[in-house]
mmCIF file of the C-alpha atoms, coordinates in Angstrom:
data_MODEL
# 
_entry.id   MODEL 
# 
loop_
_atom_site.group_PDB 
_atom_site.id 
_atom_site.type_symbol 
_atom_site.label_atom_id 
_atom_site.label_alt_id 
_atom_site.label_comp_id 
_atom_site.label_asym_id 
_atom_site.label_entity_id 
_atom_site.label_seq_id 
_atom_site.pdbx_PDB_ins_code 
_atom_site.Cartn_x 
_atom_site.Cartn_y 
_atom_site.Cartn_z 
_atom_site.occupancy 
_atom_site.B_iso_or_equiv 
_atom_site.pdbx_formal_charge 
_atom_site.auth_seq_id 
_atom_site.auth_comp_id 
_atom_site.auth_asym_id 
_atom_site.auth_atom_id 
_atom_site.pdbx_PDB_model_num 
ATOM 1   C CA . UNK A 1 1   ? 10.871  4.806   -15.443 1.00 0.00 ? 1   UNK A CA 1 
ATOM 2   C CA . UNK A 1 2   ? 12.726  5.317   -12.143 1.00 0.00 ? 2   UNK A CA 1 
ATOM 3   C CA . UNK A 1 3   ? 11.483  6.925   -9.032  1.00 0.00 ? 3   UNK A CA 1 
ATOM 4   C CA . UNK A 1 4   ? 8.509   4.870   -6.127  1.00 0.00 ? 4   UNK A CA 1 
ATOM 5   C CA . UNK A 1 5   ? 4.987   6.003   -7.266  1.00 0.00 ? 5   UNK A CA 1 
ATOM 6   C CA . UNK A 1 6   ? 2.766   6.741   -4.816  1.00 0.00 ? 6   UNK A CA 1 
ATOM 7   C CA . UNK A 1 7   ? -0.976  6.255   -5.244  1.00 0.00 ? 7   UNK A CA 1 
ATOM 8   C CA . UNK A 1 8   ? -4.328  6.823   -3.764  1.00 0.00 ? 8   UNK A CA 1 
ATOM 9   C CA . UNK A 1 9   ? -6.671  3.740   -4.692  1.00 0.00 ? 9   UNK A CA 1 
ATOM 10  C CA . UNK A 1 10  ? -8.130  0.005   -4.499  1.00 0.00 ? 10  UNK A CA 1 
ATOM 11  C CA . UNK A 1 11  ? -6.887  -3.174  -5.067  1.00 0.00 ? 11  UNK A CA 1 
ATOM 12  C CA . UNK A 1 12  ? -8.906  -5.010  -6.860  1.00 0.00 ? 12  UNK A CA 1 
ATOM 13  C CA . UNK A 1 13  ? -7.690  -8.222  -7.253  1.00 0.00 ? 13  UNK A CA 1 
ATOM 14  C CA . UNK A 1 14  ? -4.639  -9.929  -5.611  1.00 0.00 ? 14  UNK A CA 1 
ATOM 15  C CA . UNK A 1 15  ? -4.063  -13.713 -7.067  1.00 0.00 ? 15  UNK A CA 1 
ATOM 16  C CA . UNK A 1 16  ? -1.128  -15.752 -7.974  1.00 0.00 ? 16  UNK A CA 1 
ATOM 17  C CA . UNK A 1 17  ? 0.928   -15.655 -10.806 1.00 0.00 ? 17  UNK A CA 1 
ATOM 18  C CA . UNK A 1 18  ? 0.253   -19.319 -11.619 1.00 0.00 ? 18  UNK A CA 1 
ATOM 19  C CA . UNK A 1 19  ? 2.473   -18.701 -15.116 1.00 0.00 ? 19  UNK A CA 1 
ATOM 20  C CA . UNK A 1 20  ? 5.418   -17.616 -13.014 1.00 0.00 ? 20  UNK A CA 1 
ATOM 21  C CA . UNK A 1 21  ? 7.492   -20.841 -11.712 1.00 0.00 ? 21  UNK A CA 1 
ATOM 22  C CA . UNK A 1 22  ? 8.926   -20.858 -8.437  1.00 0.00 ? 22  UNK A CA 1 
ATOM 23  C CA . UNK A 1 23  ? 12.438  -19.932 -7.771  1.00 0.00 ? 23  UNK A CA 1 
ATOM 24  C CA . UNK A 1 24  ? 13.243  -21.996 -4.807  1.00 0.00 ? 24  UNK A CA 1 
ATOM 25  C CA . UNK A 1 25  ? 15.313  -25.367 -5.010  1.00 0.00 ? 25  UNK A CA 1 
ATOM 26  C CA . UNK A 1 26  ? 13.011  -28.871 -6.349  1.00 0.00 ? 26  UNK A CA 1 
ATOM 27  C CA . UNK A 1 27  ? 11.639  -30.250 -2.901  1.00 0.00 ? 27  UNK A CA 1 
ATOM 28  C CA . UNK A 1 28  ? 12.036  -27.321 -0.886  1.00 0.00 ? 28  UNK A CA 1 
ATOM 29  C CA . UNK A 1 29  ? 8.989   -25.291 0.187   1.00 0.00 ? 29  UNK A CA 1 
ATOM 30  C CA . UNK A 1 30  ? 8.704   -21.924 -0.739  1.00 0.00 ? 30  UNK A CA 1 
ATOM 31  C CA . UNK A 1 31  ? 7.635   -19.429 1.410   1.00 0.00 ? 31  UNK A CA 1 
ATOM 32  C CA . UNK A 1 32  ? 6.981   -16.435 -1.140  1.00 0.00 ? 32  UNK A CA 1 
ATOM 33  C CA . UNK A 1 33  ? 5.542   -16.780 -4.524  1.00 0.00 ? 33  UNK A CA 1 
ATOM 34  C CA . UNK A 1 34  ? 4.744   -14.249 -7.134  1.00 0.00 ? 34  UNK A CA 1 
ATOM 35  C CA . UNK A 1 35  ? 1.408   -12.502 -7.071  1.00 0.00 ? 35  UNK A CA 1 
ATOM 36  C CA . UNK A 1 36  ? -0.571  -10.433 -9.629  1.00 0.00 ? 36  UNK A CA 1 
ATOM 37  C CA . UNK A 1 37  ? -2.612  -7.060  -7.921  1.00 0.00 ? 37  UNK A CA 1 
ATOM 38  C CA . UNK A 1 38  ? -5.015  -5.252  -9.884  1.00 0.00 ? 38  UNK A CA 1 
ATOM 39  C CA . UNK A 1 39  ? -5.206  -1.925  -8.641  1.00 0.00 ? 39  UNK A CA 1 
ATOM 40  C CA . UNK A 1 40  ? -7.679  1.363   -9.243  1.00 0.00 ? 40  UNK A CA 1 
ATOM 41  C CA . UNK A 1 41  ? -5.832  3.828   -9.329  1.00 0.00 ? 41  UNK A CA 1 
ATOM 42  C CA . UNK A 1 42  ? -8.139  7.200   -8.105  1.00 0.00 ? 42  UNK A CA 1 
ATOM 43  C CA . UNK A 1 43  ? -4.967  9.484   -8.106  1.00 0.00 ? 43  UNK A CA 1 
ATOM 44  C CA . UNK A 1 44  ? -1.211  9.867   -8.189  1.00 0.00 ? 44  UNK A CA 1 
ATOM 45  C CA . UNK A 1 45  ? 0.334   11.541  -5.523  1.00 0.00 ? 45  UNK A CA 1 
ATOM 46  C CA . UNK A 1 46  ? 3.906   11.205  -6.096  1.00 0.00 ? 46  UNK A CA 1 
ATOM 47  C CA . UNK A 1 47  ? 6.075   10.474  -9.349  1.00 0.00 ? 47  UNK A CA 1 
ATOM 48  C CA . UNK A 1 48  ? 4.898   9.177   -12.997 1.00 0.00 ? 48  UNK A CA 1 
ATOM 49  C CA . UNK A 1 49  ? 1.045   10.135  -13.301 1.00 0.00 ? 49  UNK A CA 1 
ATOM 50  C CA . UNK A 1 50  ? -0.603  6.564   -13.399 1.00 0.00 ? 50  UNK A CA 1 
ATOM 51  C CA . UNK A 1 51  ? -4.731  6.613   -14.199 1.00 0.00 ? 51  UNK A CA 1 
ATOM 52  C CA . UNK A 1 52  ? -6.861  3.410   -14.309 1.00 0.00 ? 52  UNK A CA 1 
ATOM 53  C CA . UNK A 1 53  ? -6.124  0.063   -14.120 1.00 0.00 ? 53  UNK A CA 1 
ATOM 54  C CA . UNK A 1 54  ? -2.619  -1.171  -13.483 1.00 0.00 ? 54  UNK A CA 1 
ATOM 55  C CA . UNK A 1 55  ? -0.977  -4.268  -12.556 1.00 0.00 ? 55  UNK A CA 1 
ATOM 56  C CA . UNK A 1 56  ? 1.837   -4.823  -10.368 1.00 0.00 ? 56  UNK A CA 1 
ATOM 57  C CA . UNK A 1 57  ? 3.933   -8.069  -8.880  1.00 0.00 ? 57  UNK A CA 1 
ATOM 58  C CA . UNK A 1 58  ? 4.294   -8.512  -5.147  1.00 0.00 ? 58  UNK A CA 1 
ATOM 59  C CA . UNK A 1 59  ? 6.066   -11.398 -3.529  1.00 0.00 ? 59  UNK A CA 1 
ATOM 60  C CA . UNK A 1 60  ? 3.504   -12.499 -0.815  1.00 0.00 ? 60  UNK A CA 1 
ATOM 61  C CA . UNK A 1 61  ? 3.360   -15.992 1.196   1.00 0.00 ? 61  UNK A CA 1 
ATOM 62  C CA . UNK A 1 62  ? -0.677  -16.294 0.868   1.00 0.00 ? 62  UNK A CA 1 
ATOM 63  C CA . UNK A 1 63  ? -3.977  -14.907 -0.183  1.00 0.00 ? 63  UNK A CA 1 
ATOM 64  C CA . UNK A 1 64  ? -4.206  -11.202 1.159   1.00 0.00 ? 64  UNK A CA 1 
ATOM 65  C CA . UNK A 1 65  ? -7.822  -11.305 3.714   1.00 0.00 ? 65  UNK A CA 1 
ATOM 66  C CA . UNK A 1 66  ? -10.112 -10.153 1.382   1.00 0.00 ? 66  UNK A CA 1 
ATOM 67  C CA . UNK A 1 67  ? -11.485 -7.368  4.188   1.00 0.00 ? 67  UNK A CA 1 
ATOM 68  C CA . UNK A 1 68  ? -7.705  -5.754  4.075   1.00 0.00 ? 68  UNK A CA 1 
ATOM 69  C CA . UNK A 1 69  ? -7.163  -5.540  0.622   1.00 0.00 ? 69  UNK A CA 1 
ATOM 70  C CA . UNK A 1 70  ? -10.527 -4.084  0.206   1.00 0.00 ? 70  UNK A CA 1 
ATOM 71  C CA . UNK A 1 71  ? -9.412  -1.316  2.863   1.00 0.00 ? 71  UNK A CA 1 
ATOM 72  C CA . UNK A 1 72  ? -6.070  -0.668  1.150   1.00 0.00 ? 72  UNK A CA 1 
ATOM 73  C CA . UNK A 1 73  ? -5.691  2.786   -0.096  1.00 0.00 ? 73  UNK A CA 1 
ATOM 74  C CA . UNK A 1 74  ? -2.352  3.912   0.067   1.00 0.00 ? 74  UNK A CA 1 
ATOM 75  C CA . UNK A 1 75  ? -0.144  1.776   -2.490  1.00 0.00 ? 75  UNK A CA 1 
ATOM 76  C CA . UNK A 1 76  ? 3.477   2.215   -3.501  1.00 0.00 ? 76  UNK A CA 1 
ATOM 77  C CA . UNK A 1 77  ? 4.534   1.577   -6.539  1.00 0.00 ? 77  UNK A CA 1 
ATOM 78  C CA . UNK A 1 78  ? 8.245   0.898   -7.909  1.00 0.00 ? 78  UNK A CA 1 
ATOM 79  C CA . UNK A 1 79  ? 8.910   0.550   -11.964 1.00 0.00 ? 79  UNK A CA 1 
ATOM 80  C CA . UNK A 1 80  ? 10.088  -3.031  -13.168 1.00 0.00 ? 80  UNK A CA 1 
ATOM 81  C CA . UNK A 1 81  ? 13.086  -1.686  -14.793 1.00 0.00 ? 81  UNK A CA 1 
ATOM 82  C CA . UNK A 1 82  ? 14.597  -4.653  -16.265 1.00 0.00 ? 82  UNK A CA 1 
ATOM 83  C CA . UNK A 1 83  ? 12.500  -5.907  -19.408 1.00 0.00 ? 83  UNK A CA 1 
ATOM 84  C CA . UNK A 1 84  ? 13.596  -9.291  -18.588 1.00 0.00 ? 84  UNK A CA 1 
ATOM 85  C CA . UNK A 1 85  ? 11.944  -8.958  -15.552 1.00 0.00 ? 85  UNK A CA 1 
ATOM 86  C CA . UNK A 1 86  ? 8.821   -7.282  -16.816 1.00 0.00 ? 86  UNK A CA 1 
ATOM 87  C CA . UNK A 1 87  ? 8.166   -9.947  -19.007 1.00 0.00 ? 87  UNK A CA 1 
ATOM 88  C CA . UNK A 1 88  ? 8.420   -12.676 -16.854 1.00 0.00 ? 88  UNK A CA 1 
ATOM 89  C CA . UNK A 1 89  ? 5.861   -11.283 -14.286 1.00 0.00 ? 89  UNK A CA 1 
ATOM 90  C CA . UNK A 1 90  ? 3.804   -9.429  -17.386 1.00 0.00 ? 90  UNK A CA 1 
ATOM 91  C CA . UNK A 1 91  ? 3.407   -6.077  -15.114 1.00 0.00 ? 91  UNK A CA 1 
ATOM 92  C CA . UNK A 1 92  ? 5.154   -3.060  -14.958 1.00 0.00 ? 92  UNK A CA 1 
ATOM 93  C CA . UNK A 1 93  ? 5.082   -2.654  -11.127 1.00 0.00 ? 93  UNK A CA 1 
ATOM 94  C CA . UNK A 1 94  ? 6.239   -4.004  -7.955  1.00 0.00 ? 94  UNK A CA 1 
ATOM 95  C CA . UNK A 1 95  ? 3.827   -3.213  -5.320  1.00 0.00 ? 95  UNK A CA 1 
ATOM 96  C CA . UNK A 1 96  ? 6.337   -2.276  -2.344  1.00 0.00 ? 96  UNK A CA 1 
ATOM 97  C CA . UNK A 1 97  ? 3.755   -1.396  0.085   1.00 0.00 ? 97  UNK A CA 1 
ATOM 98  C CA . UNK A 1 98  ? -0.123  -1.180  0.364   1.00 0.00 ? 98  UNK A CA 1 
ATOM 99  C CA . UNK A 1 99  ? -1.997  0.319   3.651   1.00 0.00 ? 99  UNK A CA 1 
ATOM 100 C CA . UNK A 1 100 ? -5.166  0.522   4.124   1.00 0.00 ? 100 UNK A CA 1 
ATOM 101 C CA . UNK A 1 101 ? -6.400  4.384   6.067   1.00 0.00 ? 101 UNK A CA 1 
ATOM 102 C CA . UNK A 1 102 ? -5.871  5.323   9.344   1.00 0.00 ? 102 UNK A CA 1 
ATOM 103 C CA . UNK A 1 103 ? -8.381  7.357   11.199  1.00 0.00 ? 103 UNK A CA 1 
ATOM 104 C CA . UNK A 1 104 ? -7.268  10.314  13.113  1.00 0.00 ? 104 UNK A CA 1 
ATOM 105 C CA . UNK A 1 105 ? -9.468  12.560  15.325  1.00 0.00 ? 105 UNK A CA 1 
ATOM 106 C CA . UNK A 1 106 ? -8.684  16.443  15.633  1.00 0.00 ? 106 UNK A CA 1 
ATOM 107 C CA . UNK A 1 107 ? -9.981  18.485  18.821  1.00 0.00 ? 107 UNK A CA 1 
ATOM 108 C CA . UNK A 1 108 ? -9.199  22.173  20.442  1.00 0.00 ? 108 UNK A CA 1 
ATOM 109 C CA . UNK A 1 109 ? -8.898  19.760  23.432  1.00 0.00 ? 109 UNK A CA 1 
ATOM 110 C CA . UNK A 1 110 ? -5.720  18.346  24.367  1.00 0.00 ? 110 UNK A CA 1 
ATOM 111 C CA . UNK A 1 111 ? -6.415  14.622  24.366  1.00 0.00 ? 111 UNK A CA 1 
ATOM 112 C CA . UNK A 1 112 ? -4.908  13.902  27.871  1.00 0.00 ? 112 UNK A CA 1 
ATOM 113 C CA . UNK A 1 113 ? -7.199  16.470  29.189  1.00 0.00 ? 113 UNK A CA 1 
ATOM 114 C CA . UNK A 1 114 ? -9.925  14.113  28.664  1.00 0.00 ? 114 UNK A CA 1 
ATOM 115 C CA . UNK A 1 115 ? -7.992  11.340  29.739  1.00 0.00 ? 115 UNK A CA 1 
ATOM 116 C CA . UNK A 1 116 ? -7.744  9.356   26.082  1.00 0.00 ? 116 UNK A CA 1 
ATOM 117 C CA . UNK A 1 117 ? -4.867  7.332   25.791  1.00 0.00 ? 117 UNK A CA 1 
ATOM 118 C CA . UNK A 1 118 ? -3.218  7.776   22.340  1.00 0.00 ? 118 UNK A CA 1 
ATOM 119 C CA . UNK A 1 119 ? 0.289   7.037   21.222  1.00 0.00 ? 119 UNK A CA 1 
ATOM 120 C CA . UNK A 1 120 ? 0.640   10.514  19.707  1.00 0.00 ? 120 UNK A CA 1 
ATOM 121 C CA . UNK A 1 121 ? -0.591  13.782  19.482  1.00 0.00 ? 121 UNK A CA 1 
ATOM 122 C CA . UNK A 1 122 ? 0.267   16.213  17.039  1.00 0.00 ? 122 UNK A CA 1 
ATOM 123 C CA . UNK A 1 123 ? -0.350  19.693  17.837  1.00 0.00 ? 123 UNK A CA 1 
ATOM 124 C CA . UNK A 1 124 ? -1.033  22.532  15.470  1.00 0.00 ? 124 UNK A CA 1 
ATOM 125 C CA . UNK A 1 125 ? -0.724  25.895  16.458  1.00 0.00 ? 125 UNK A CA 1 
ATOM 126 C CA . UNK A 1 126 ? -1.014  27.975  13.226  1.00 0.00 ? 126 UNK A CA 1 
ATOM 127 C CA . UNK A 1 127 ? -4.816  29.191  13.711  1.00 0.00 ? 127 UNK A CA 1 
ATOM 128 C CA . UNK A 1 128 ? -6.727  29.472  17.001  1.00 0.00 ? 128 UNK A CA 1 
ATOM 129 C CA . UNK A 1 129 ? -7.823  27.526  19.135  1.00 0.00 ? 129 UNK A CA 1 
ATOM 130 C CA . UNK A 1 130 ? -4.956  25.161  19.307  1.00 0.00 ? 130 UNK A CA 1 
ATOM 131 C CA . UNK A 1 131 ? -5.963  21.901  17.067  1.00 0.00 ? 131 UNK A CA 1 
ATOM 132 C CA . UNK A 1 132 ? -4.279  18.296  18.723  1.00 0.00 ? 132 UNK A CA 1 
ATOM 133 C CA . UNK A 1 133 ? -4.954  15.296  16.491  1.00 0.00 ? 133 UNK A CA 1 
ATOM 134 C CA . UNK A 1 134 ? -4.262  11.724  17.499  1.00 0.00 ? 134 UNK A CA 1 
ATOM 135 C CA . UNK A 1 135 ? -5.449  8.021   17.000  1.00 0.00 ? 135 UNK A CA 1 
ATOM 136 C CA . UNK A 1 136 ? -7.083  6.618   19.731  1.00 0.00 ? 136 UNK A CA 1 
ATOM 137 C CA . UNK A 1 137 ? -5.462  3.263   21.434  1.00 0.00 ? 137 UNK A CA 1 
# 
């Protein structure tokens, strides 16, 4: 296994590992839990070529809001390495991160020119006209 996957796809479903027991101390109140995530995988964009469905583990405090984890696109991936482990949670995966796309805008016009506010601007100057991109604020 070895190296973070990187993926483009969906998460389909994002529920708790009920099977998986709690590791925190009888009578204290744990604040993460074990959590199954089914995701579609569309493509691989870094590391071990994954297709389909897979399953990964992520230790979350709730229920993701169903409107972000339909959004999410962007999902890293890290191999279970220990079999123990894998087992236990019945995936292969940790999901390390999920984000769902961010929308960025590209002009010949400088943004501050038209008096946007954005956070950053990145500027391209390989073909002309100059091309800025940003998010808006």
């Amino acid at each position: 296994m070895g190296a973070d996957i990187v993926v483009i796809g969906k998460m389909i479903t994002n529920e708790p590992m009920e099977y998986v027991k709690d590791e925190c101390p009888d009578g204290n109140l744990c604040m993460r839990s074990w959590w199954k995530s089914v995701i579609q995988v569309e493509r691989t964009v870094q590391g071990t070529r994954l297709a389909g469905r897979i399953t990964a583990a992520v230790a979350q405090h709730t229920a993701m809001n169903s409107r972000y984890m339909k959004a999410i696109r962007f999902i890293i991936l890290e191999p279970i390495e220990d079999p123990k482990q894998r087992l236990k949670l019945r995936v292969d995966y940790y999901l390390k991160e999920a984000s769902p796309p961010q929308q960025m805008f590209c002009s010949s016009y400088d943004p501050k020119e038209l008096g946007l506010n954005t956070n950053a601007t990145y500027v391209s100057q390989v073909e002309r006209p100059t091309t800025y991109c940003f998010e808006l604020d």
